[in-house]
C-alpha positions as CSV (number, residue, x, y, z in Angstrom):
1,X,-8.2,-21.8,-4.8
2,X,-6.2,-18.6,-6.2
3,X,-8.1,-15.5,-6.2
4,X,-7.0,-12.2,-8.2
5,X,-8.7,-8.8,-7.5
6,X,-7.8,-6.8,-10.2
7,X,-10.2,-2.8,-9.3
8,X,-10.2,-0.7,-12.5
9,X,-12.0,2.8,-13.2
10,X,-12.6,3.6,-17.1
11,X,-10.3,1.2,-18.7
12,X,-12.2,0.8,-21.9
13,X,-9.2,1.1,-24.1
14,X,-7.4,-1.5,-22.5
15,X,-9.8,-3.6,-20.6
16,X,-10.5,-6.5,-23.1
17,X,-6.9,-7.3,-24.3
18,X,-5.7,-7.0,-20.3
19,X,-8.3,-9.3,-19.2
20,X,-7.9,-11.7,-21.9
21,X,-3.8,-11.5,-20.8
22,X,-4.8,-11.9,-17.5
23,X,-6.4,-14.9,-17.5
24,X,-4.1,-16.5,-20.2
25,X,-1.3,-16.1,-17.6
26,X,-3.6,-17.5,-14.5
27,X,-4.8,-20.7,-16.9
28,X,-1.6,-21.9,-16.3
29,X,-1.3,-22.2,-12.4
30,X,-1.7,-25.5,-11.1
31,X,-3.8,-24.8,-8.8
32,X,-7.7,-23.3,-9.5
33,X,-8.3,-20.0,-9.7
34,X,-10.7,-17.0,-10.1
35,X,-10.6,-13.7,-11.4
36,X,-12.2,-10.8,-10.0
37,X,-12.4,-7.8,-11.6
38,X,-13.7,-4.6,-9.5
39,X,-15.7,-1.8,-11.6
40,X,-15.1,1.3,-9.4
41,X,-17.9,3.4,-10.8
42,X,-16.4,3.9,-14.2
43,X,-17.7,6.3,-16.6
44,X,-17.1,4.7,-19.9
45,X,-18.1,1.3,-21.7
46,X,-15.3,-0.8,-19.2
47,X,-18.9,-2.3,-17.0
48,X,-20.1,-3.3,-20.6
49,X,-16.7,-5.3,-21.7
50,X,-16.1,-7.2,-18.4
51,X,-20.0,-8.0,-18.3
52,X,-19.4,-9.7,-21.6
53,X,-16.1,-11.1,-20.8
54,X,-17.6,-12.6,-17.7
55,X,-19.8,-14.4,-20.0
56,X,-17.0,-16.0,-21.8
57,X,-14.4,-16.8,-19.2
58,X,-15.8,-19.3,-16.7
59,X,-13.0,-18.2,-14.1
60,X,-14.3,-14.2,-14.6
61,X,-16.3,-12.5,-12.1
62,X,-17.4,-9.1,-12.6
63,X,-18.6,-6.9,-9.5
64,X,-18.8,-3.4,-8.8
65,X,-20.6,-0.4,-8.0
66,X,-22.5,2.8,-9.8
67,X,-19.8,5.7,-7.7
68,X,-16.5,5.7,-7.6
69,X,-14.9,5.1,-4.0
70,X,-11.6,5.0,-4.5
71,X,-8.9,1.8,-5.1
72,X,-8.9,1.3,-1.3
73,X,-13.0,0.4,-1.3
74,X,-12.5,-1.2,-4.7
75,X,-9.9,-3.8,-3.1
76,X,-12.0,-4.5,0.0
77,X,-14.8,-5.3,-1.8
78,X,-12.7,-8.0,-4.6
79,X,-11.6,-9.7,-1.3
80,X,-14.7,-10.0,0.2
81,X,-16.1,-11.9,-2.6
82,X,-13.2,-13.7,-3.0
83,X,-14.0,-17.6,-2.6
84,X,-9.6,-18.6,-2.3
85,X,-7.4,-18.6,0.7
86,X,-4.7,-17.1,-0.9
87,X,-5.8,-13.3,-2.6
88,X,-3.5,-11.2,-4.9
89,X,-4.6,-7.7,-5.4
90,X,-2.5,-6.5,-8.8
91,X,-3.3,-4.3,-11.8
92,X,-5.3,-5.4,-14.6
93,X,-2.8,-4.9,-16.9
94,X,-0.4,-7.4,-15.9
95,X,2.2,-4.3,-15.6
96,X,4.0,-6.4,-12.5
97,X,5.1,-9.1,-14.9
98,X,3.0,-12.0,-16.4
99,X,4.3,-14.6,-13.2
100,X,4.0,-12.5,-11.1
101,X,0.8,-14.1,-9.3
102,X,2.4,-17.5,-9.8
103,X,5.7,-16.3,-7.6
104,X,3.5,-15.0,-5.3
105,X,2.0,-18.0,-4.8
106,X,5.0,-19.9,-5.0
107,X,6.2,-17.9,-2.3
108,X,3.5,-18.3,0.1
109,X,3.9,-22.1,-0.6
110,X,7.9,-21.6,0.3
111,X,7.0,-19.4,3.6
112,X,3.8,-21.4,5.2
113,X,4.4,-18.9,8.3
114,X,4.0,-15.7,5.9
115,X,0.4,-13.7,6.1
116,X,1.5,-11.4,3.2
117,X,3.9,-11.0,0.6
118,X,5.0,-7.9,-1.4
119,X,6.2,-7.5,-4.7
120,X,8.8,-4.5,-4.9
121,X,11.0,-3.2,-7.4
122,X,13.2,-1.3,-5.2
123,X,14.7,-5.6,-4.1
124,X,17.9,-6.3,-5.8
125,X,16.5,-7.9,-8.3
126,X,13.6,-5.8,-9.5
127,X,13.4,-2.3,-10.9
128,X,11.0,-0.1,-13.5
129,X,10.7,-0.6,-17.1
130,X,9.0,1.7,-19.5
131,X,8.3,3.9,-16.2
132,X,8.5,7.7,-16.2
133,X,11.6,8.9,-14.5
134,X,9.9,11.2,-12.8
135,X,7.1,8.5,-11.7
136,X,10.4,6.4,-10.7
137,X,11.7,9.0,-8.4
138,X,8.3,9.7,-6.4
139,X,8.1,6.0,-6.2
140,X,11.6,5.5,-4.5
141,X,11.7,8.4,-2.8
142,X,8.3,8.2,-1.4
143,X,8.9,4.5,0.1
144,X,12.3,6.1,1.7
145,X,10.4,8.6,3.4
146,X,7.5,6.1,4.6
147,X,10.1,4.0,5.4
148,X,11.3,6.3,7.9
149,X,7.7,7.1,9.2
150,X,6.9,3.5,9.4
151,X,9.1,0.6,8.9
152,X,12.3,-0.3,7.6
153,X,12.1,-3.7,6.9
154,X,9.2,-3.3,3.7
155,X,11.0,-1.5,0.9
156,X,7.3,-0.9,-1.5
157,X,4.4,0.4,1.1
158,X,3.0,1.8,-1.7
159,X,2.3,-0.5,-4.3
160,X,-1.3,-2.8,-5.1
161,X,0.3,-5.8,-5.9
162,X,0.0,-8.2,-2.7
163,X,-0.6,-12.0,-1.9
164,X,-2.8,-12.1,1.3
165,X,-4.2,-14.6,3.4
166,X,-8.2,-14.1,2.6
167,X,-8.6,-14.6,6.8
168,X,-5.5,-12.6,7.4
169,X,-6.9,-9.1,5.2
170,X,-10.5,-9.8,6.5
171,X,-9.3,-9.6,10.2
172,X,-8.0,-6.3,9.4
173,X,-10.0,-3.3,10.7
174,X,-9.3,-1.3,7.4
175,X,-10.7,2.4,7.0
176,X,-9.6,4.0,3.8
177,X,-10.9,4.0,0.5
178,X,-8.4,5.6,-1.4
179,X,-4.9,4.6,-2.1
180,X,-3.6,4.9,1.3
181,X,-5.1,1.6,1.6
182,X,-2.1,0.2,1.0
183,X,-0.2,1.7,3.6
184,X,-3.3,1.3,6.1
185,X,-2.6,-2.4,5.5
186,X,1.1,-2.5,5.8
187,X,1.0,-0.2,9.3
188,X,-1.9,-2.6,10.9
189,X,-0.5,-5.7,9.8
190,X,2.3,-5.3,11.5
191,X,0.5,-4.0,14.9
192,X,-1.1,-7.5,14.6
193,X,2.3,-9.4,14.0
194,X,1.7,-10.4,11.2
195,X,4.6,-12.1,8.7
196,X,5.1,-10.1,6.0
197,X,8.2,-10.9,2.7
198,X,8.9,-9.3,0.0
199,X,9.8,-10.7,-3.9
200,X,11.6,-8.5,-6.7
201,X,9.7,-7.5,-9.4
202,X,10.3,-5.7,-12.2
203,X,7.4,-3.1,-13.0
204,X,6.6,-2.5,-16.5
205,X,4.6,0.1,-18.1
206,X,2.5,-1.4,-21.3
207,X,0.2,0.9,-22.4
208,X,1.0,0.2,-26.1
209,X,0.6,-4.0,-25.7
210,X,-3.2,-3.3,-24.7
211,X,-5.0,0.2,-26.8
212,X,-5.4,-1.2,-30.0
213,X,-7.5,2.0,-31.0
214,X,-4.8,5.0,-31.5
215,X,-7.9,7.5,-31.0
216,X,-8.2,6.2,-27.4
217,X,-5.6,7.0,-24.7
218,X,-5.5,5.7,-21.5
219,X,-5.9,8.2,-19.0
220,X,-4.5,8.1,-15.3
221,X,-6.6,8.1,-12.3
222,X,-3.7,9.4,-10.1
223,X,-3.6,12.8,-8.9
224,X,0.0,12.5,-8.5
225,X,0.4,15.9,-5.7
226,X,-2.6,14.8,-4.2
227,X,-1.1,11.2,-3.5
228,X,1.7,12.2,-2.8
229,X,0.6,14.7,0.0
230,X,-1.5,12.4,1.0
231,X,0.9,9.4,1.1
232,X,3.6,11.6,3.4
233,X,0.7,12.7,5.9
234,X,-0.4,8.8,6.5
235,X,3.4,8.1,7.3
236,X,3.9,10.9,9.2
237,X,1.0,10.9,11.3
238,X,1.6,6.5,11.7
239,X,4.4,6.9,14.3
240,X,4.8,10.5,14.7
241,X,6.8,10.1,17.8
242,X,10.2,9.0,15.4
243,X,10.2,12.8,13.7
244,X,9.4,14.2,17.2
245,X,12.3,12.7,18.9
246,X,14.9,13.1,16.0
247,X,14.3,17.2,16.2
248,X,14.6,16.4,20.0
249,X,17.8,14.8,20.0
250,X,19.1,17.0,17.0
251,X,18.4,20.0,19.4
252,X,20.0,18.7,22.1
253,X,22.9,18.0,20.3
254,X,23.3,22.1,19.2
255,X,22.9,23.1,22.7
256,X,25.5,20.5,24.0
257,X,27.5,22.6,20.9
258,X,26.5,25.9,22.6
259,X,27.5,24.7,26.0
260,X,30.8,23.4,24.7
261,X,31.6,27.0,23.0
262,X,30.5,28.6,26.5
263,X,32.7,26.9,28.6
264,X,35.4,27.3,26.3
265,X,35.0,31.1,26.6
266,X,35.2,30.7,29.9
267,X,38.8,30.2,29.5
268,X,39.5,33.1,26.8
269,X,38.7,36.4,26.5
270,X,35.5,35.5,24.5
271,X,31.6,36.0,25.8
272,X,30.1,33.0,27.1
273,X,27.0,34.6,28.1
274,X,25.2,34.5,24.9
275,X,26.4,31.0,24.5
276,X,24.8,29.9,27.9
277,X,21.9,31.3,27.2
278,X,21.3,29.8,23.6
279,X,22.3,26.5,25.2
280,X,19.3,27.0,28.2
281,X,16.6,27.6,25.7
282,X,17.5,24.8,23.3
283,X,17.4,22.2,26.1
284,X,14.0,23.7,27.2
285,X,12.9,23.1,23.4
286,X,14.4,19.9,23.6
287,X,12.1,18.8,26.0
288,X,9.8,20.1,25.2
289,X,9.4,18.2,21.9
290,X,10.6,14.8,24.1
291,X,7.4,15.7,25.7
292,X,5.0,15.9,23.0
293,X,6.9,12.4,21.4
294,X,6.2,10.7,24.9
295,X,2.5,11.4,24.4
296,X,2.7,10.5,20.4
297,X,3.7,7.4,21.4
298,X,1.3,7.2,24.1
299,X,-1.2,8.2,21.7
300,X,-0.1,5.7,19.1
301,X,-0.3,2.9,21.7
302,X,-3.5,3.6,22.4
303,X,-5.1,3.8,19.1
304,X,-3.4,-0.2,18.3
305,X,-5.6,-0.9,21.2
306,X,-8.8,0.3,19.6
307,X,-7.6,-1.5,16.5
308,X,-7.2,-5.1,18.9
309,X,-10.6,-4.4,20.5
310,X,-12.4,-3.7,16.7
311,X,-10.6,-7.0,15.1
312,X,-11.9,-8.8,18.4
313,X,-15.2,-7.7,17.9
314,X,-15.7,-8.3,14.7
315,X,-17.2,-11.5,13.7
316,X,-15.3,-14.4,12.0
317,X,-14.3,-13.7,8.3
318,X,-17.5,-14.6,6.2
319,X,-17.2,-17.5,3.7
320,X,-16.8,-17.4,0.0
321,X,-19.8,-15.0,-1.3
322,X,-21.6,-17.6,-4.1
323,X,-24.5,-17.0,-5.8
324,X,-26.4,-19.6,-7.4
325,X,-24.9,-19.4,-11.2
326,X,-21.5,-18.8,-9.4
327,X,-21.4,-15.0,-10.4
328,X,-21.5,-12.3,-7.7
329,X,-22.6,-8.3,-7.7
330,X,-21.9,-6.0,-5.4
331,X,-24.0,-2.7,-5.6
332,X,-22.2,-0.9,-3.1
């Protein structure tokens, strides 16, 4: 079985038509399938419209909680309901293409060794579409810089839409409820080895497809200088040791210019005192930040230890959550 967590937080004026979308595009995968849809404490009528949905799509299960947690806590919770081995967390409003669940699953069927795929618009290939320039350049920028902080080989840490292994997420030990989720995830999965691909996609804004009320407006949960603060301090702080030992080699490299300029001096009537000395205290600084990137990485190795010795003790992923007329609530 396909599973699709879809987490949404006051959707009322788009909620119907996307869910309806949603699960015209999943009725044609040949395998079965389920769709989970993830109230995170929202504040308008979108609880009411998937309740009622639920009621009409057999495949539809709605769950959620009163307070809003964040998309992180939302996403952890639609995967632990999840009855199928395969899980793709995506938007609700079908914004990463109407396949894109059914090349995500076509992938995993091509890779049988991969534990995650990614869709990402920054693959040849893929690319934005009705997307604020501005919301374009965070995005590619962003991944650039958490890139660098992280990993090169994943060009979208950032994004929600994901094909997991149910087994594979569940071993996890996951911590964050907001957003940075999504890097958590990335970062972990690849302490524990795990195979992770990518597939183009082309991400397309629809705002217009969906509100059929012009009096509503669809409103943006993201604090955009918030996540992005936020977002730069998770890759920074996830291998801290690869800033630490650039500015380390960087000032080596000045004071091996210093030293160069002294002992040229030496040889002309120029000072080479001032150049000596410049040299001195920017190998002192050198080491001193190769020092504190020895212990970051030190640091770092230890916390992927506590990570092992949490997934070890945690017990075996829990089975499909059923309840007896197939429908499941969480309440927190």
């Amino acid at each position: 079985m396909i599973s699709v967590v879809c987490p949404f937080f006051n959707e009322e004026a788009i909620l119907e038509a996307s869910v309806r979308q949603m699960a015209q595009n999943l009725a044609t995968l040949p395998d079965e399938w389920e769709l989970i849809v993830v109230n995170d404490g929202s504040l308008d009528g979108s609880l009411a419209i998937a309740q009622r949905l639920e009621r009409e799509i057999p495949q539809l299960r709605a769950i959620g909680y009163a307070v809003n947690r964040g998309r992180g806590y939302a996403i952890r919770t639609g995967v632990n309901h999840a009855r199928g081995d395969i899980v793709v967390t995506t938007e609700i409003d079908s914004s990463w293409g109407d396949d894109v669940v059914h090349r995500i699953v076509a992938e995993f069927q091509r890779r049988p060794d991969a534990d995650m795929i990614i869709a990402s618009p920054h693959l040849p290939g893929g690319g934005y579409k009705n997307v604020p320039w501005s919301r374009v350049w965070l995005s590619t920028l962003g991944n650039y810089i958490i890139r660098a902080g992280m990993t090169n080989t994943i060009t979208m840490n950032t994004g929600m839409t994901r094909g997991y292994r149910r087994e594979k997420f569940l071993a996890l030990p996951l911590d964050e409820e907001g957003k940075e989720l999504h890097l958590e995830i990335v970062n972990k999965a690849l302490t524990f080895n795990y195979r992770i691909y990518e597939i183009p996609t082309v991400l397309e804004w629809k705002d217009s497809k969906f509100i059929k009320d012009p009096r509503k407006k669809r409103k943006s949960s993201s604090k955009i200088n918030k996540l992005v603060v936020t977002h730069l301090s998770f890759s920074i702080l996830a291998a801290p040791f690869r800033y630490i030992y650039t500015i380390s080699t960087l000032l080596f490299l000045v004071a091996l210019l210093f030293f160069g300029m002294a002992v040229y001096n030496l040889f002309t009537p120029g000072t080479s005192i001032f150049y000596v000395l410049t040299s001195f205290f920017l190998i002192l600084f050198g080491l001193l930040f190769f020092g504190i990137g020895v212990l970051a990485h030190q640091g770092l190795s230890l916390q992927r230890e506590l990570w092992r010795l949490r997934a070890d003790a945690r017990p075996p992923p829990p089975g499909p959550q059923e309840s007896n007329n197939g429908h499941s609530r969480s309440t927190g």
